[in-house]
C-alpha angles and dihedrals in degrees: 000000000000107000112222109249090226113138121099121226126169121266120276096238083057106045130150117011124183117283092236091064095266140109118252106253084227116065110277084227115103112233102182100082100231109183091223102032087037129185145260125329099049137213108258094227119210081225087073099070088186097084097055107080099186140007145183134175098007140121127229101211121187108209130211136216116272114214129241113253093224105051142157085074103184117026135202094260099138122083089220084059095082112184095013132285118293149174125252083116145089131260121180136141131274133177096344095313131092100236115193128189107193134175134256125199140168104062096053120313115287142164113223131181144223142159144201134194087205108038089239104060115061129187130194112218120217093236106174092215099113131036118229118185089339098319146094093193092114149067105266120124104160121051121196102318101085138060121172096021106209105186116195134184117238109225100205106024105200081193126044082220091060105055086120139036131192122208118199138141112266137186101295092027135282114012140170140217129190123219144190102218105002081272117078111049130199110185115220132230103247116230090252092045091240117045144351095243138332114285142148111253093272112078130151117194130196140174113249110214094181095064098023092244148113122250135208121192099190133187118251150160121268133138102288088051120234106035135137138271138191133240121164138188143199090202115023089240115070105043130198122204105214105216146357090245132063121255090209121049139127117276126188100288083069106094124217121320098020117157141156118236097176138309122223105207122200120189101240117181096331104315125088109245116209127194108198115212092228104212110197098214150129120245125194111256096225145351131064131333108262132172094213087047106049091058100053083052087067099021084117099037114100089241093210115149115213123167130247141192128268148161153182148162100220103025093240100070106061122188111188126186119290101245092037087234122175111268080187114032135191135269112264109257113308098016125139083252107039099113114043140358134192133169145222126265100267130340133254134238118243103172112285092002142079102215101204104193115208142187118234132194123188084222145074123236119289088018097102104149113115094354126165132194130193138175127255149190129223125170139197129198104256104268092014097132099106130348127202100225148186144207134200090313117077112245134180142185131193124240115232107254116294134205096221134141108190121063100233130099126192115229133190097202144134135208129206125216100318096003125130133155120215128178138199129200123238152181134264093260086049088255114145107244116224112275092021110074121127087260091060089051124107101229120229121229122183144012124316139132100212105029115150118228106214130183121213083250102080093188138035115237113253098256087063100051108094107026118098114260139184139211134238117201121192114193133176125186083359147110131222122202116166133345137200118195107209131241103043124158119188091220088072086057109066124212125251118270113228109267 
């Protein structure tokens, strides 16, 4: 089946506007460099089915986590870990090592920490910072103030006590606490004296290096009961809620019993990326908000909790995949992981691999008695998220226009038995431009996430350089995940006027 290619997204050159209709007063290009946000230029994903002008004979194909073979990857095996080790929580690199700060329940509320050098392999260091039935000798470094610890590096600490900053849901609602070295936490007074802002008790927070910001997707009420809504901040410190309604909510292609528990959001090549806690439960149709009876609304739902895909290029606009299928699903029957799964905050990249960490639970929601959770790993190939692909019969599809000076475009792409992709360059009008015709390209063959298309014309002629161009790849028996013309320069790409 060929999915329509029917959804409008802005222009890449003109991502990622303010939600409020304007334009951010920084560039809306990332400059750090983060391996999974990225920086300009941007890959140009087969999930944003903006760049692609035309297609024919190909398959738009929506791809899942795999898990690791060896999960679970970090085990209850502390008497301080209650229910079991999960994520809500972060993991990210830092100075050559995978540190992970991940959540315990179940015997009090409480924020532990380990860390890997592999991604497989976790210790949990013996840090002396918080005393557990008379003793430091553990891993705790959060007691009873923080659930959903969302640690973020600061990027320009005006304190060497605040290089980094942890976001959770505390007593009275978000709150935040400023550390040293992601170890020692002092929680901070909200300007209000009580919150940052107000919030249900499910809230992911991210840095947004596109707008130079700090972002909250929060859990709140709406008709379709549990959904998600947006708050953002220049400083950390003094939050706005966007709007009264969520950005993020089931709609009518959901089926019976859809709602949304919470969504972590990471900024990946340009795009925001969002992973929807799916809970599979009933909500009650009208009157007023009740605990009790919430639960007898979904006394007879399954109350699993699964994860889904989702995008967007302002936070506020959301696309999912058509048949609303898990992107993480799961454990078989009896599994660790059977019941529920959340996920960190964002996840980290290992080589050729997204490695995507997740909390799992044998039992569904509510049902709390003998419960055990556990940590996991699932990975995606980087880009994975969708593919445009082709079978035995050649298909092809054409770029949007592109602003680029060297004929050469990156492609993370694989064939199968006779496959290849080849491409060829041409005019605004689709028309090959002499030395860059399929013929002249130099086929791919094989599996690779960076591989460089070349022609056997290594230059344009004078006269093509700066005039915008497209590409037209033709594949058979291939994928295409991503591709990068070369020889981009953002100030050929102007920034957004305000509206």
């Amino acid at each position: 089946m060929v999915h329509p290619i029917t959804f409008a997204l802005a222009a890449v050159f003109l991502l990622l506007a303010g939600s409020t209709g304007h334009a951010a007063a920084a560039s809306p290009y990332a400059k750090e460099g983060d391996p999974v946000a990225g920086s300009y230029p941007f890959r140009r994903l087969m999930l944003d089915a903006m760049v692609v002008e035309e297609s024919s004979g190909l398959e738009r194909v929506f791809h899942k986590l795999e898990k690791h073979p060896g999960n679970p990857v970090l085990r209850r095996d502390r008497p301080w870990e209650g229910w079991g080790p999960y994520l809500y929580g972060t993991v990210l690199w830092d100075e050559g090592r995978l540190r992970m700060w991940y959540q315990i329940i179940g015997d009090g509320s409480r924020v532990c920490y380990a860390e890997s050098t592999d991604g497989i392999n976790w210790v949990k260091p013996e840090l002396g910072l918080v005393e557990y039935n008379g003793s430091k000798a553990n891993n705790i470094v959060v007691e009873g103030l923080c659930s959903i610890a969302s640690v973020i590096r600061v990027p320009q600490p005006n304190s060497p006590d605040k290089k980094w900053v942890m976001y959770g849901y505390g007593p009275k609602g978000p709150h935040h606490a400023y550390s040293p070295d992601g170890l020692r936490w002092t929680w901070q007074t909200p300007p209000d004296g009580e919150r940052l802002f107000s919030s249900s008790d499910v809230v992911n927070f991210f840095r947004d290096p596109y707008q130079d910001r700090y972002v909250a997707m929060y859990k709140m009420g709406a008709r379709r009961h549990r959904s998600v809504g947006l708050a953002t901040s220049k400083d950390g410190v003094h939050w706005t809620r966007l709007m009264d309604h969520p950005v993020f909510t089931p709609d009518d292609l959901d089926p019976d019993p859809i709602q949304i528990y919470g969504m972590p959001v990471f900024p990946y090549q340009g795009a925001y990326i969002g992973l929807p806690w799916i809970y599979h439960a009933r909500f009650f149709k009208y009157g007023k908000y009740a605990v009790p009876r919430m639960h007898e609304a979904q006394e007879d739902s399954i109350r699993t909790v699964d994860v889904q895909l989702a995008w967007s290029w302002n936070l506020v606009n959301w696309t999912r995949t058509p048949a609303r299928e898990p992107f993480l699903e799961l454990g078989p029957d009896g599994s660790w992981d059977d019941g529920m799964v959340f996920t960190a905050i964002a996840p980290v990249a290992l080589g050729d691999l997204l490695y995507f960490y997740y909390g799992g639970f044998d039992q569904p929601h509510d049902d709390y008695r003998g419960i055990k959770g556990e940590i996991g790993l699932a990975t995606l190939r980087l880009d994975g998220f969708c593919s445009l692909r082709a079978g035995e019969t050649e298909g092809s599809f054409i770029s949007r226009r592109e602003l680029f000076r060297i004929p050469r475009v990156a492609i993370n792409a694989r064939t199968h038995g006779d496959g290849y992709i080849v491409a060829e360059i041409v005019d605004r009008y689709n028309r090959v431009i002499p030395g860059f015709s399929r013929q002249e390209c130099i086929a791919f063959r094989g599996d690779s996430v960076r591989h460089v298309l070349r022609w056997q014309t290594e230059a344009f002629p004078e006269e093509m350089l700066k005039p915008d161009k497209k590409l037209r790849f033709f594949l058979k028996n291939a994928e295409i995940f991503s591709y990068l013309p070369e020889g981009i320069d953002e100030s050929d790409y102007p920034h957004r006027p305000e509206d």
